[in-house]
N, C-alpha and C positions, 0 to 999 in steps of 0.2 A: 502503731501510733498509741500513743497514752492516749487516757480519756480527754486533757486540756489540749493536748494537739489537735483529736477530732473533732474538739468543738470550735478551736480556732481554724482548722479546714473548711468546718461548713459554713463558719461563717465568712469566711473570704470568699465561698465560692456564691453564697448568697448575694454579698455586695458583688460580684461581678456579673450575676443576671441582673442585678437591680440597676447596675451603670448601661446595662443595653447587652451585654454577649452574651450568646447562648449557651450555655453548659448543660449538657445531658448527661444523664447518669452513668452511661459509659462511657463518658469521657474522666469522669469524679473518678470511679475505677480503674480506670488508665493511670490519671495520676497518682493517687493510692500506692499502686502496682510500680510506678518510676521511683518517688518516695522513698517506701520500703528495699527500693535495689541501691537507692544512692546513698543513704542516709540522711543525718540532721543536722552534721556537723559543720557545714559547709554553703555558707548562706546563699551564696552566689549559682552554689551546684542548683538547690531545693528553687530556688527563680528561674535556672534554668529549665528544671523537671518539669515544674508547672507551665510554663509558659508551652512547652516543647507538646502537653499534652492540651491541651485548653484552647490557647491563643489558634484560633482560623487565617487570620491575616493581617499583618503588619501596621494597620492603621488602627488594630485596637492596642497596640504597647504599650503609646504613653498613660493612659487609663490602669492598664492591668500594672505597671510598674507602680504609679503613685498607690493603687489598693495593695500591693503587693507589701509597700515600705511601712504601711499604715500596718498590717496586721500581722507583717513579721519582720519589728525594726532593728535596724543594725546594733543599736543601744539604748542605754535608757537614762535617764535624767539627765542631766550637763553633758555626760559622755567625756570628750575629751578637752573641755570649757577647763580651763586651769584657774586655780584659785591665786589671788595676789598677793605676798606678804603682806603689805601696806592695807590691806582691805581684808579680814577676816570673816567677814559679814560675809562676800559677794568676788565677783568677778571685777576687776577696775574700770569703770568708765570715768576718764578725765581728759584732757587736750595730750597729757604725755602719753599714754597708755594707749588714746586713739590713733595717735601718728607711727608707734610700734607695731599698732596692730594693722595698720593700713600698709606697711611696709612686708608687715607677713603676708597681708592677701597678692601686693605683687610680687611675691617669691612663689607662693605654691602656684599663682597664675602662669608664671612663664613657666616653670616647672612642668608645669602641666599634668602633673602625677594625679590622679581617679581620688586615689587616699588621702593626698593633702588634700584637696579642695575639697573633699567628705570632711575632714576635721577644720579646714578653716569656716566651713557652712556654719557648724555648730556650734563654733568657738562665736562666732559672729553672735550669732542668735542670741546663747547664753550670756553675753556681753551685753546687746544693746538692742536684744527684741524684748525682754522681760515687761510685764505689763499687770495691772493688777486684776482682778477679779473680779467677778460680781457676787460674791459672796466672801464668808468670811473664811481665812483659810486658804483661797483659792486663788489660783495665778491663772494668768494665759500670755498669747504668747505672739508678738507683731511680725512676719517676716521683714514687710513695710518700713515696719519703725526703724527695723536693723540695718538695712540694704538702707534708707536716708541717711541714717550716722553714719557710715562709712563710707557710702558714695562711690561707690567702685565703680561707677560708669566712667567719673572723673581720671582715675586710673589708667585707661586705656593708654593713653602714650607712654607712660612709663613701661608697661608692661609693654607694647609694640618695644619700645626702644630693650627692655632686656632681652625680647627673642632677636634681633636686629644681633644684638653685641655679639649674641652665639651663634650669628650667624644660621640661624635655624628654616627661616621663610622669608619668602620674599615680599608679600601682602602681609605684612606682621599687624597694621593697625585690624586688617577684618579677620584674622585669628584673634586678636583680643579683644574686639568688639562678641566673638563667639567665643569664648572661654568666661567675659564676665556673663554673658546670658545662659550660663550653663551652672555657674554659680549663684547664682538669680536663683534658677528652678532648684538647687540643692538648700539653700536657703529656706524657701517656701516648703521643700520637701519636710526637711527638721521641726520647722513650725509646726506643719502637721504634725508629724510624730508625739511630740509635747502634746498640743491639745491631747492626741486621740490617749495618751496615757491616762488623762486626769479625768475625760469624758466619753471615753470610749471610742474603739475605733469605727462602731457604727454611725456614731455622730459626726464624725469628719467626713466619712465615707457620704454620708447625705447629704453634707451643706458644701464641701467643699471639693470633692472630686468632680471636673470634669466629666460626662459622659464621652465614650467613643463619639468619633468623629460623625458617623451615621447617624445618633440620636442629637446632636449638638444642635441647636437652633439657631439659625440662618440669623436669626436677629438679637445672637448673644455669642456670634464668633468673631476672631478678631485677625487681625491681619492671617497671622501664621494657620488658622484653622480655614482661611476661608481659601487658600492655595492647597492646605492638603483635601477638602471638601473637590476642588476644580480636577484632582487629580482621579477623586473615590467617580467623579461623573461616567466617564467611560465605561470603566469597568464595573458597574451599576448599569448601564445601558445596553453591555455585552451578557449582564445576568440576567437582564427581563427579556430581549429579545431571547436569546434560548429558550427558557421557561414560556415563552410567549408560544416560540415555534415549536415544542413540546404540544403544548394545551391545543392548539390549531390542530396538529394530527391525531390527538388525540379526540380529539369532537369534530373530526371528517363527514360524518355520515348528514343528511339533513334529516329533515323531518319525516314523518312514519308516513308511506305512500298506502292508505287502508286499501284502495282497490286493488292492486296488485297482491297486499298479502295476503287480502281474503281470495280471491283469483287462485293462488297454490295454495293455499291450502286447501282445496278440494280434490286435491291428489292423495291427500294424508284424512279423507272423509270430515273437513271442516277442521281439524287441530292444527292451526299457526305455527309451524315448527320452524319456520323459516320467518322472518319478518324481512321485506322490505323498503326502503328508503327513498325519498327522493333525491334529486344531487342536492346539493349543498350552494348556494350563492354564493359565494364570495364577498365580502365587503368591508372596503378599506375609508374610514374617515378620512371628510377633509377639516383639517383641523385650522381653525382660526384662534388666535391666542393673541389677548387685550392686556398688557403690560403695564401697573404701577410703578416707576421706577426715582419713585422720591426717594433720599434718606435712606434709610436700615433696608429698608421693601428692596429696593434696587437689587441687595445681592440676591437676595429670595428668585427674585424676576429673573433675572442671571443665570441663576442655577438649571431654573427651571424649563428656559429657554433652550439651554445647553442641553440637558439630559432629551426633550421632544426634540431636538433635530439629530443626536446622537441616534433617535430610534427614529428618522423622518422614512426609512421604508419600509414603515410600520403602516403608515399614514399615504393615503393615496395625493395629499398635496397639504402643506403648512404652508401658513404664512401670517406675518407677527410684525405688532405693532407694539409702540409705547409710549408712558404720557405720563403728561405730571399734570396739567392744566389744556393740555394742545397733544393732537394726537402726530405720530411721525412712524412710518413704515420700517420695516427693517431686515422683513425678509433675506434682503438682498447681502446681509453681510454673514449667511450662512450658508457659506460656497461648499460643493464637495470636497473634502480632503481640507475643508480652513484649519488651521493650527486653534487649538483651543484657546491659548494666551491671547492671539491677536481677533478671533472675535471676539473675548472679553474687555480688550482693548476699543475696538471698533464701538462695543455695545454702550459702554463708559460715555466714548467720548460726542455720540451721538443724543447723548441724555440731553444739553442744550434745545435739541431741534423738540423734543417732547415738551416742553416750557415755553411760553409765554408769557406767563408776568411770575411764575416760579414759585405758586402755591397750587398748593394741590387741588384740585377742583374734579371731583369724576363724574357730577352731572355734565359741567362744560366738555370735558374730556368725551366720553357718553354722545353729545348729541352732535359734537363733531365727528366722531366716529360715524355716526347716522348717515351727515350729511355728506361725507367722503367717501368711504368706504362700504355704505350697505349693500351693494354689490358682491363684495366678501360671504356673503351668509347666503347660506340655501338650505334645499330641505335634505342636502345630500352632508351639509358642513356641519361640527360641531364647535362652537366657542368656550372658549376655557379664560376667563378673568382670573387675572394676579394681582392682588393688593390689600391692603388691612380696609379698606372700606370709610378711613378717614378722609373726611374730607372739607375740613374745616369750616364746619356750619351752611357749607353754601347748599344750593337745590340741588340735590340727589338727582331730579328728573326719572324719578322711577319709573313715567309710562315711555321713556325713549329705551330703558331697559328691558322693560317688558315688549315691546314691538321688534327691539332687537333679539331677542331670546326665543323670541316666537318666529321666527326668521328661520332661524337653527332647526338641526332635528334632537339637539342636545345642549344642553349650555351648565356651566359649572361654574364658581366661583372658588379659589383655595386663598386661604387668608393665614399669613406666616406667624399671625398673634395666639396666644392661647386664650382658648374660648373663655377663659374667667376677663381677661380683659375686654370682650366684645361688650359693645355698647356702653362704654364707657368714654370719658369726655365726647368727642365728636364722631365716635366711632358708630356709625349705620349698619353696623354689621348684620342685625335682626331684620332690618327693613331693608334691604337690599337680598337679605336672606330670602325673605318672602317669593319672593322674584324669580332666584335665581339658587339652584342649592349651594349654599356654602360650607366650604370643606376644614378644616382645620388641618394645615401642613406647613410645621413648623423644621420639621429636618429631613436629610434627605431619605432616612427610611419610612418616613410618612408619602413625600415625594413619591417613591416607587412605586411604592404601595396605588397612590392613587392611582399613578399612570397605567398600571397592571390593570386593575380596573376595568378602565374607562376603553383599552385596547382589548 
């Protein structure tokens, strides 16, 4: 590697510990090592190299691909953006120019060619994302603006109708409903790229790439992230019980039995060469779990719900409720063997029965809880509260939280907001803290983590 390659290495491999995956130095090596056998010439090879030595598992790609374009792009300024006779300045945006160009985006669309729709991205952009700058001199650069002027969502039946003609597929409208969303993200890709030319790729890399799916925040994912999060649940749940049943054989032994080791050691004239142990107890939480399930908190509560019964024989008995204003049980829609889709179906559609007048209330919530279910809590159970702690101006009822907590032989709160936003507008987060300790877990590598913990 030249020196400007090694420094755009480290810094690629920077921005991909800073988006969340872990790169160690023998892995930096490894790729180095793939690099140098493959060459440079070959952009697709050098994505493959890297990805082939780095990338752990398939849910961090979409992340490593947008760092990857950001810090080694396919091209650089306009690219393949053609200039117009009639317009010597620029690229042409007008009603003629628009309607020709909209006819190129459904040609490379049914096409379906990687290459065109990489040049009609660009072409787009450089067309009709241009935007001015905040300073003098400087441009930037809309995907937004682009994707509105030409409107390719609009496009889909033309495009269904050209793959239909050739005969190609039989669902042709939801191949081109997934061909313009793929143009979408190449779109936005390009956008990046500009910016990170004029302001570097560090700066795009921070404000505008995604983190992996594991650091994503529960309360800033969107349809498509919150199905591939449903899927990371499992196989999240099969990596902490392991490591779990690992750490359990690994601290077998109990506590130091001193009569017995001073006892032998009077065969060795008083030197301990031996220690030892009492058995060990065994002890399995029962865990009771108090669900917010208003709004954004919902998925959070979802998540979390899903991963503790993924691991329910961890736990010598669960059982889980949830509330918006009114408390309502729920244990029961977490059968052995239930399909993950249809308890998150189940959990959804039970949200009603959690509502009574449909604002959030978690004193009201709290003291029904009290009055129904204090039964739940022992000195054997542990309580785990889910929710951001809003709960618009009404009575907290901190001393029914406090009696409830005092119930438990353990009690937690995790709250899916970042701590900068606690206690702000209606948010009790501090005064409920007092109470009860309150966790900051915003995604599901925080999630883990606690659950690891607390097990």
């Amino acid at each position: 590697m030249t020196s400007g390659l090694v420094d755009r290495h480290i810094s690629f491999l920077e921005a991909l510990r800073a988006a969340g995956m872990s790169v160690s130095l023998a892995e930096d090596l490894d790729a180095v090592a793939a690099l140098s056998a493959v060459g440079w010439d070959q952009r697709e090879t050098v994505r493959t190299a890297y990805a082939a030595t780095l990338l752990k598992k398939q849910s961090q790609r979409p992340t490593f691909d947008a760092l990857f374009d950001l810090y080694f792009p396919r091209m650089v300024g306009d690219g393949v953006a053609r200039e117009q006779e009639d317009d010597p300045g620029g690229v042409a945006d007008n009603a003629e120019a628009l309607s020709q160009f909209r006819d190129q985006v459904v040609d490379a669309l049914a096409e379906g060619d990687r290459q065109s729709m990489l040049d009609v991205a660009a072409e787009m952009l450089a067309r009709f994302g241009a935007m001015p700058g905040r300073g003098p001199g400087l441009s930037s650069w809309s995907a937004y603006t682009a994707l509105q002027r030409v409107s390719p969502q609009e496009l889909v039946d033309r495009i269904a109708q050209a793959l239909l003609g050739e005969g190609r597929l039989e669902d042709a409208r939801v191949e081109a409903r997934r061909r313009v969303g793929e143009l979408t993200g190449l779109v936005e890709a390009d956008a990046r790229r500009r910016i990170a030319e004029e302001k570097g790729p560090e700066h795009v890399a921070n404000v505008a790439i995604r983190p992996t799916i594991d650091r994503l925040d529960f309360m800033a994912a969107r349809r498509t992230d919150l199905e591939e999060m449903r899927r990371e649940i499992y196989p999240l749940a099969r990596r902490l019980a392991t490591r779990l049943t690992q750490e359990h054989h690994a601290r077998r032994r109990g506590p130091l039995d001193f009569r017995r080791t001073v006892r032998a050691s009077l065969s060795t004239g008083g030197v301990p060469l031996v220690t030892h142990h009492k058995p060990k107890r065994p002890h399995r939480t029962e865990l009771v779990v108090l669900c917010d399930v208003s709004g954004s908190v919902a998925n959070f509560a979802q998540f979390t719900l899903l991963l503790v019964y993924a691991l329910r024989d961890q736990f010598e008995k669960v059982r889980a409720f949830t509330f918006i204003d009114h408390v309502h049980e729920v244990t029961h829609h977490f059968r052995p063997g239930a399909d993950p889709v249809d308890v998150m179906a189940d959990l959804a559609a039970s949200t009603a029965h959690a509502a009574l007048w449909g604002r959030t209330n978690y004193g009201r919530a709290l003291t029904k809880f009290e009055e129904q279910y204090a039964d739940a809590l022992g000195p054997k159970s542990s309580l785990l509260i889910l929710g951001d702690a809003r709960s618009n101006y009404a009575d907290l009822q901190l001393d029914v939280l406090k009696r409830l907590a005092g119930s438990a032989r353990h009690a937690w709160w995790l709250n899916p907001e970042h701590r900068r936003h606690w206690d702000t507008g209606d948010s009790a987060a501090s005064r409920y803290g007092d109470v009860v300790p309150m966790v900051e877990c915003r995604n599901l590598t925080q999630l883990g983590e606690f659950v690891h913990d607390i097990l």
